[in-house]
ROKOLFI-17881 format. One line per 5 residues: number of its first residue (from 1); for each residue x, y, z of N, C-alpha, C. Coordinates in nm, 2 decimals. Example, Ala and Ser with C-alpha at 12.3 -4.5 7.8 and 13.67 -1.06 7.14 Angstrom:
! residues 2
1	1.32,-0.57,0.78,1.23,-0.45,0.78,1.32,-0.33,0.78  1.28,-0.22,0.71,1.37,-0.11,0.71,1.29,0.00,0.79
! end
This chain:
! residues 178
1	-0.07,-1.24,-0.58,0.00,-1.12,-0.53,-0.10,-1.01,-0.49  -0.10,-0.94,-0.43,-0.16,-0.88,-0.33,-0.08,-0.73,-0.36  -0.17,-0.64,-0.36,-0.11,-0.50,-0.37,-0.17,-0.37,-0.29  -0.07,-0.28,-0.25,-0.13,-0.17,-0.13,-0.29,-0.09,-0.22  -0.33,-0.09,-0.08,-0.49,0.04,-0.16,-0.44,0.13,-0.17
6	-0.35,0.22,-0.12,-0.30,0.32,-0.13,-0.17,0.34,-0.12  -0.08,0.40,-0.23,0.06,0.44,-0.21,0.06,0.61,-0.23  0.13,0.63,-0.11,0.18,0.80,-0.08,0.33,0.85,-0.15  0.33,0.87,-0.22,0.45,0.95,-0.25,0.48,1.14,-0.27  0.57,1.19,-0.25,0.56,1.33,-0.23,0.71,1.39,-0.14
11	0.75,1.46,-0.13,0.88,1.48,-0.11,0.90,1.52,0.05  0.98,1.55,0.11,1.04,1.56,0.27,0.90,1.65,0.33  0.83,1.66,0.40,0.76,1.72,0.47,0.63,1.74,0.36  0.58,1.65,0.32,0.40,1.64,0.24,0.35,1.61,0.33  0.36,1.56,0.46,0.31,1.46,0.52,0.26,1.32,0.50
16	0.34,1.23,0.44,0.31,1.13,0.38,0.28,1.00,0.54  0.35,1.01,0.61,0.36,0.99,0.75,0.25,0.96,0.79  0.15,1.11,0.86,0.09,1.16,0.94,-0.09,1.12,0.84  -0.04,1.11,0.72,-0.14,1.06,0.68,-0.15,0.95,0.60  -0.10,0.88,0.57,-0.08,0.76,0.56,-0.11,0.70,0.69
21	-0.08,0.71,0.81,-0.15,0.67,0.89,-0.28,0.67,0.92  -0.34,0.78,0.95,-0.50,0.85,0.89,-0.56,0.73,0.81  -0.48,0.76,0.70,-0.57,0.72,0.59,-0.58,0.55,0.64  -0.49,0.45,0.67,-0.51,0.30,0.70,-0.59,0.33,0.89  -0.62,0.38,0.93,-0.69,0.38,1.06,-0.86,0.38,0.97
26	-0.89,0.48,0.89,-0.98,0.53,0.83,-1.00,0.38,0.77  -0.96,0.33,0.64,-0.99,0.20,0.55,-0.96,0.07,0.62  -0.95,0.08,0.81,-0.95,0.01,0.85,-0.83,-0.14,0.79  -0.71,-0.10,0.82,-0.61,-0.19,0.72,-0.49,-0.12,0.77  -0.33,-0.18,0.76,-0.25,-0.12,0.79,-0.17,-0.05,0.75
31	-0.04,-0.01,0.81,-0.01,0.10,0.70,0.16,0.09,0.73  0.23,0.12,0.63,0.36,0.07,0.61,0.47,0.19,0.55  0.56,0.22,0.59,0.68,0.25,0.54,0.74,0.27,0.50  0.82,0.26,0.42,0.98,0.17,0.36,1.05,0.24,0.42  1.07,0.35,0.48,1.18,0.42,0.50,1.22,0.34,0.67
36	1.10,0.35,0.73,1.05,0.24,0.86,1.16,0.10,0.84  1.15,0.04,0.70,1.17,-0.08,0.65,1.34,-0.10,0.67  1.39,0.04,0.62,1.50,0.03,0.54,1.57,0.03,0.72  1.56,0.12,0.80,1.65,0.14,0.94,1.60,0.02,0.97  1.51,-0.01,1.02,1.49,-0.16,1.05,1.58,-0.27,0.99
41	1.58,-0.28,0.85,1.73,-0.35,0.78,1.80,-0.35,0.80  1.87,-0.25,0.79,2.01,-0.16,0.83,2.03,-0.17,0.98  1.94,-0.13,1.05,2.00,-0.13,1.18,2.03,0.02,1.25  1.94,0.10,1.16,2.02,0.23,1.19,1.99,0.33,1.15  1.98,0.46,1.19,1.89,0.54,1.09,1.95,0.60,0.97
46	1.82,0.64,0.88,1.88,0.67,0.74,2.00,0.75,0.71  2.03,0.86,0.83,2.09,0.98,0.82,2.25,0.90,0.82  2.24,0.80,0.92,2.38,0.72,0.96,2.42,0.62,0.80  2.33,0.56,0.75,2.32,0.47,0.61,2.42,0.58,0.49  2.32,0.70,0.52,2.40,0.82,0.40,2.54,0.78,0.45
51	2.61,0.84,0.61,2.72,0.86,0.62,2.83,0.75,0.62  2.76,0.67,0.65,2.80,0.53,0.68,2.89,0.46,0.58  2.73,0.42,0.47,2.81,0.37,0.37,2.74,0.47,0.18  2.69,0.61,0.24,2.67,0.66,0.14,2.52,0.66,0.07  2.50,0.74,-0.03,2.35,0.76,-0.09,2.34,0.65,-0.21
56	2.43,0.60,-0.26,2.44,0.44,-0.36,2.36,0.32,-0.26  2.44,0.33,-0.19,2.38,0.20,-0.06,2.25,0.23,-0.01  2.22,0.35,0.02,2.09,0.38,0.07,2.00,0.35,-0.07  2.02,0.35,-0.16,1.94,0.36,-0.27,1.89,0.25,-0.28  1.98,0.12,-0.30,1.95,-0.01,-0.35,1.90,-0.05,-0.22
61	1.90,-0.02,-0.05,1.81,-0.08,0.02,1.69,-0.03,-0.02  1.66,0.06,-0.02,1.57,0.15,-0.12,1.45,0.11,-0.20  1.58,0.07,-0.32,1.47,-0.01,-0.42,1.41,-0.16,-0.41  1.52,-0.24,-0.29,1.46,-0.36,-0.22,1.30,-0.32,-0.11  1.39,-0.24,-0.03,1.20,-0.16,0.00,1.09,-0.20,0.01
66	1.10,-0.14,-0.16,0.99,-0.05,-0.22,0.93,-0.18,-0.26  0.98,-0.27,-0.35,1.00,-0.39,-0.42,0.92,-0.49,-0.33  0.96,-0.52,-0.18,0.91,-0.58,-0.10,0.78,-0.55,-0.05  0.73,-0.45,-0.04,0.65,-0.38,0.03,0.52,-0.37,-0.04  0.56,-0.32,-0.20,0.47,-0.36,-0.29,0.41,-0.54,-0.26
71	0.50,-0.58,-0.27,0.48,-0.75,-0.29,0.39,-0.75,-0.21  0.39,-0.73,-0.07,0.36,-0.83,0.03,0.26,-0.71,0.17  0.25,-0.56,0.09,0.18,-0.54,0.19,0.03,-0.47,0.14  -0.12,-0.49,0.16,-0.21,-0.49,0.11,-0.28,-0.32,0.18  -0.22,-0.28,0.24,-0.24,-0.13,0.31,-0.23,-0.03,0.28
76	-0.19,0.08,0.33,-0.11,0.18,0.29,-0.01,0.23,0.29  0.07,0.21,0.20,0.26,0.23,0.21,0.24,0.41,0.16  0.37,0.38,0.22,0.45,0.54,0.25,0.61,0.49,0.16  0.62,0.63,0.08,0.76,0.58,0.02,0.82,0.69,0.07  0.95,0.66,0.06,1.08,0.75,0.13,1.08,0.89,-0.01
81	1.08,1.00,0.02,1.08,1.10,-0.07,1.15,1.09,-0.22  1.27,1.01,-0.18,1.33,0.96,-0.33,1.30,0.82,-0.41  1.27,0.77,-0.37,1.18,0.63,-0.39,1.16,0.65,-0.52  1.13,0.76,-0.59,1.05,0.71,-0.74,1.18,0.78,-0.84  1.29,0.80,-0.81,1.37,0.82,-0.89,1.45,0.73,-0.96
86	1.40,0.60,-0.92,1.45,0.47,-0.96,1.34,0.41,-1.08  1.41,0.42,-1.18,1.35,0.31,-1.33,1.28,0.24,-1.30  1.33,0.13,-1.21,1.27,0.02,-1.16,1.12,0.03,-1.09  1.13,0.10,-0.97,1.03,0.19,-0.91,0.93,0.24,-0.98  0.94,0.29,-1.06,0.85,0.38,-1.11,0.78,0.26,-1.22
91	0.89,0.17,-1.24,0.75,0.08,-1.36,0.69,-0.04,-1.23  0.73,-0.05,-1.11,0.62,-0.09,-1.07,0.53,-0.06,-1.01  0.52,0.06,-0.99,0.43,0.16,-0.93,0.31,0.16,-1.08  0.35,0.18,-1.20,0.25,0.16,-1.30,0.09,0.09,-1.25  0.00,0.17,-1.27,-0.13,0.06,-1.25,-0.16,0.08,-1.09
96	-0.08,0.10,-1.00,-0.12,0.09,-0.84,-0.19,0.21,-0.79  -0.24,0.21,-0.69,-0.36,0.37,-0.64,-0.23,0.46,-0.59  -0.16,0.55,-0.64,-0.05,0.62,-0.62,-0.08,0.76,-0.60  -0.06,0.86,-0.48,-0.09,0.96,-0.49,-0.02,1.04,-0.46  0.05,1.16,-0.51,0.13,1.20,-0.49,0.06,1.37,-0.42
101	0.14,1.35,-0.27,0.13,1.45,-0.19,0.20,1.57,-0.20  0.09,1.68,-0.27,0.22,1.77,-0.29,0.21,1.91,-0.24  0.30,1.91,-0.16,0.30,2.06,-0.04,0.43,2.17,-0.09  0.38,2.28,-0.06,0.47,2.40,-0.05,0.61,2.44,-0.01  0.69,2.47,-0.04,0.80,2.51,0.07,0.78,2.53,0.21
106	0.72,2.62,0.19,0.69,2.68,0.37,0.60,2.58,0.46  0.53,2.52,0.41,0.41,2.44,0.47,0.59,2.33,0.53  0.65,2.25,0.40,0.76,2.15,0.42,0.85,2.15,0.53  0.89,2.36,0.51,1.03,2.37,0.61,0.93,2.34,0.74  0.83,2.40,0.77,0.73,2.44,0.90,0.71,2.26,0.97
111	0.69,2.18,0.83,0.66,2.00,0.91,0.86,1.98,0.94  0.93,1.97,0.89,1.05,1.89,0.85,1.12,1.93,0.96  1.11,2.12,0.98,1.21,2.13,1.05,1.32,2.20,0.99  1.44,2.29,1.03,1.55,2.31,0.95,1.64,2.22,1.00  1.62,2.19,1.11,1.71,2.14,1.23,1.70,1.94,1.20
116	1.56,1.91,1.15,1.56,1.75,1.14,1.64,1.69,1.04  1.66,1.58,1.08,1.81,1.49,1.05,1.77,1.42,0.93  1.78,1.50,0.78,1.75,1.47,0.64,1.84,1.49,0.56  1.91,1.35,0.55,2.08,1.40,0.53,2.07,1.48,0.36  1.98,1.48,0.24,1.97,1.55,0.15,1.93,1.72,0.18
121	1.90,1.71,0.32,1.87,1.87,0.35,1.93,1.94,0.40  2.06,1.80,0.45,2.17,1.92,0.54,2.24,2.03,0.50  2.24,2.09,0.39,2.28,2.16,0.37,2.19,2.29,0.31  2.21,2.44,0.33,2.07,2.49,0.28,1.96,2.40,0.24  1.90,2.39,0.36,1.78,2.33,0.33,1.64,2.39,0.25
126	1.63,2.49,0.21,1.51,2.56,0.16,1.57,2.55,0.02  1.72,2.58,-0.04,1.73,2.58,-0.15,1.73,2.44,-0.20  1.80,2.34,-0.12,1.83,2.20,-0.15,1.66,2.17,-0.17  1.61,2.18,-0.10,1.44,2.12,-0.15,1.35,2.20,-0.28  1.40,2.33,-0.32,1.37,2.32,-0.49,1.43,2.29,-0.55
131	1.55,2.27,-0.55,1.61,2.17,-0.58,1.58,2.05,-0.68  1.55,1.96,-0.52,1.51,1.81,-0.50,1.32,1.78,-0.60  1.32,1.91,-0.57,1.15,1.91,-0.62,1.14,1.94,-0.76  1.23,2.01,-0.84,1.23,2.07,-0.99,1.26,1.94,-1.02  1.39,1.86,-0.99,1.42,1.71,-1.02,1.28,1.60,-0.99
136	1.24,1.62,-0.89,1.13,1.49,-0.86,0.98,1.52,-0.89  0.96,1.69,-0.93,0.79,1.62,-0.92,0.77,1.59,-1.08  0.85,1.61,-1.20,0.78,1.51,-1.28,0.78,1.39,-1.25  0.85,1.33,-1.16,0.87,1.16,-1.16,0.73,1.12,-1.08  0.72,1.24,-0.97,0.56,1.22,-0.88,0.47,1.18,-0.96
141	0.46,1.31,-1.02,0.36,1.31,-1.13,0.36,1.19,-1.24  0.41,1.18,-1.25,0.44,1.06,-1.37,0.34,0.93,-1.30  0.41,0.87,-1.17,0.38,0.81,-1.17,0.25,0.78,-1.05  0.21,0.91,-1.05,0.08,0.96,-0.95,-0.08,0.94,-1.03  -0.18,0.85,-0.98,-0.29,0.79,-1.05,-0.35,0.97,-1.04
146	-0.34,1.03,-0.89,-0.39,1.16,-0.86,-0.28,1.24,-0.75  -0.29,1.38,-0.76,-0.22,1.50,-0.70,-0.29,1.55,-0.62  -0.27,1.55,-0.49,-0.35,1.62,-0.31,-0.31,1.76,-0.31  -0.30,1.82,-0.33,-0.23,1.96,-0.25,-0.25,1.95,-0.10  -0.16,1.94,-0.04,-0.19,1.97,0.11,-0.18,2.12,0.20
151	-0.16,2.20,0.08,-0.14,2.34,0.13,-0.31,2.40,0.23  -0.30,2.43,0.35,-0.41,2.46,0.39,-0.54,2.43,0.43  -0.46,2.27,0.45,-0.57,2.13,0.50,-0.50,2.12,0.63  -0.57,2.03,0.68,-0.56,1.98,0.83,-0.54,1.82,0.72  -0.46,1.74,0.79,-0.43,1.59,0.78,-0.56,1.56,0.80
156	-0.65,1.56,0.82,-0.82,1.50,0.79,-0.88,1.53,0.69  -0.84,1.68,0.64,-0.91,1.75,0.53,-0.84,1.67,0.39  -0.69,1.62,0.45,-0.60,1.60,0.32,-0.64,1.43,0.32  -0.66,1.36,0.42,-0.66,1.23,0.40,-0.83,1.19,0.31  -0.92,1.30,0.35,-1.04,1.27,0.25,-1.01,1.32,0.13
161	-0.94,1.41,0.08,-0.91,1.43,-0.06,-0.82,1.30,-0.13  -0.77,1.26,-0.02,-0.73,1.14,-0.11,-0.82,1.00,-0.16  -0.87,1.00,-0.02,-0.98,0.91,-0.04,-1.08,0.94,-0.14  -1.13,1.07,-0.21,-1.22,1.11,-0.28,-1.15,1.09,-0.41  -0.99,1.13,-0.41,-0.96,1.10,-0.54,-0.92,0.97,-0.61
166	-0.94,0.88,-0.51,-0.94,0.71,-0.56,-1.05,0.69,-0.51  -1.16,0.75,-0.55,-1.28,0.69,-0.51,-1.35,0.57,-0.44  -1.24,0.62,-0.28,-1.25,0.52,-0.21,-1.35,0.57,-0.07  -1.37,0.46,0.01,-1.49,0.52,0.08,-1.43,0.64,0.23  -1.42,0.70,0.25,-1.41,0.83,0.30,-1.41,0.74,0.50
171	-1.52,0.65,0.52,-1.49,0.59,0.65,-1.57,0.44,0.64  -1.51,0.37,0.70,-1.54,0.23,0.72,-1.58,0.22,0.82  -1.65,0.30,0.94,-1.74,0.28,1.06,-1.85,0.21,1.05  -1.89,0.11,1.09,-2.01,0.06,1.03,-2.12,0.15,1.07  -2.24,0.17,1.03,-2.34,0.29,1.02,-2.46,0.23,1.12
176	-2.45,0.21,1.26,-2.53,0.16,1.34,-2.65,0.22,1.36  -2.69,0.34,1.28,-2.86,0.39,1.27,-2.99,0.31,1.19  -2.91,0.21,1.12,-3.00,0.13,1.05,-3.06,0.01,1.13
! end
C-alpha cells in the first residue's frame, strides 16, 4: 500500500486547492482531490449532492473518498473541508504527512467568496464559518503532523512552509550547474 507525501486539510478558503497543486508540480508527483472525486461519483456538484440527497449522503461518499484516495494515491491529496470530522477519517489519517492549512476569516471570505456555491456557507457565511471552525480546528489539529498559517503568504511562500515543515525538499529541479 502506497500512501500520499502530502495530505492538506483546513477549512473553506485555506487554499488547500491552489496549493496542493503547487505543492505536487514542485515534488514533481500528482495531486488529488476527494471533493474532485466525490462530483465525479455522483455526477454532480457537491452543492446539488447537499440538496439532492442531503449532508448524510454527502458524508459517506465522503468517507469512501477519503478511504480511496488514501489507498491508492501516492501524491498530494486535498480533503474536502469536513473530511476529518469522521472517526473513521481521522484514525486513518494517524501516521500520514498531514498538514493542516490554517487561514483567517478575512483572508477565507476574500478566497471563497460570499457569493460561491458552499452549501454549509449558505447561509451567513462569515458567522457559519466560526462556526464550522470552533467545531473543526481541534479535529485539524488533532490530526495535523504540522500547522501553515497562510495569513500573508503568497501560495509559493505557503507551499514552502509546508515543504519545510515535513522536511521535504523545497524543489525537485534537477541542479544543472554541476
Amino acid at each position: 500500500m502506497t500512501s500520499p507525501a502530502v495530505v492538506l486539510v483546513g477549512p473553506p478558503g485555506a487554499g488547500k486547492s491552489t496549493i496542493g497543486a503547487l505543492l505536487a508540480q514542485r515534488l514533481g508527483t500528482g495531486y488529488r482531490d476527494t471533493d474532485a472525486d466525490i462530483e465525479r461519483t455522483a455526477g454532480k456538484p457537491i452543492p446539488e449532492i447537499f440538496i439532492d440527497e442531503g449532508e448524510p449522503h454527502f458524508r459517506a461518499l465522503e468517507r469512501q473518498a477519503v478511504r480511496t484516495a488514501v489507498a491508492e494515491h501516492p501524491g498530494v491529496l486535498a480533503l474536502g473541508g469536513g473530511a476529518v470530522m469522521d472517526d473513521g477519517t481521522r484514525a486513518l489519517l494517524k501516521g500520514l504527512p498531514v498538514v493542516f492549512l490554517d487561514v483567517e476569516l478575512a483572508d477565507a471570505v476574500h478566497r471563497v467568496g460570499l457569493d460561491a456555491p458552499r452549501p454549509l456557507l449558505a447561509v451567513n457565511p462569515r458567522q457559519r464559518w466560526r462556526e464550522l471552525m470552533a467545531a473543526r480546528r481541534p479535529l485539524y489539529t488533532e490530526v495535523a503532523r504540522a500547522t501553515v498559517a497562510t495569513g500573508g503568504r503568497t501560495p509559493a511562500e505557503v507551499a514552502d512552509a509546508v515543504l519545510d515543515a515535513l522536511a521535504l525538499p523545497r524543489d525537485r529541479t534537477p541542479d544543472t550547474t554541476q
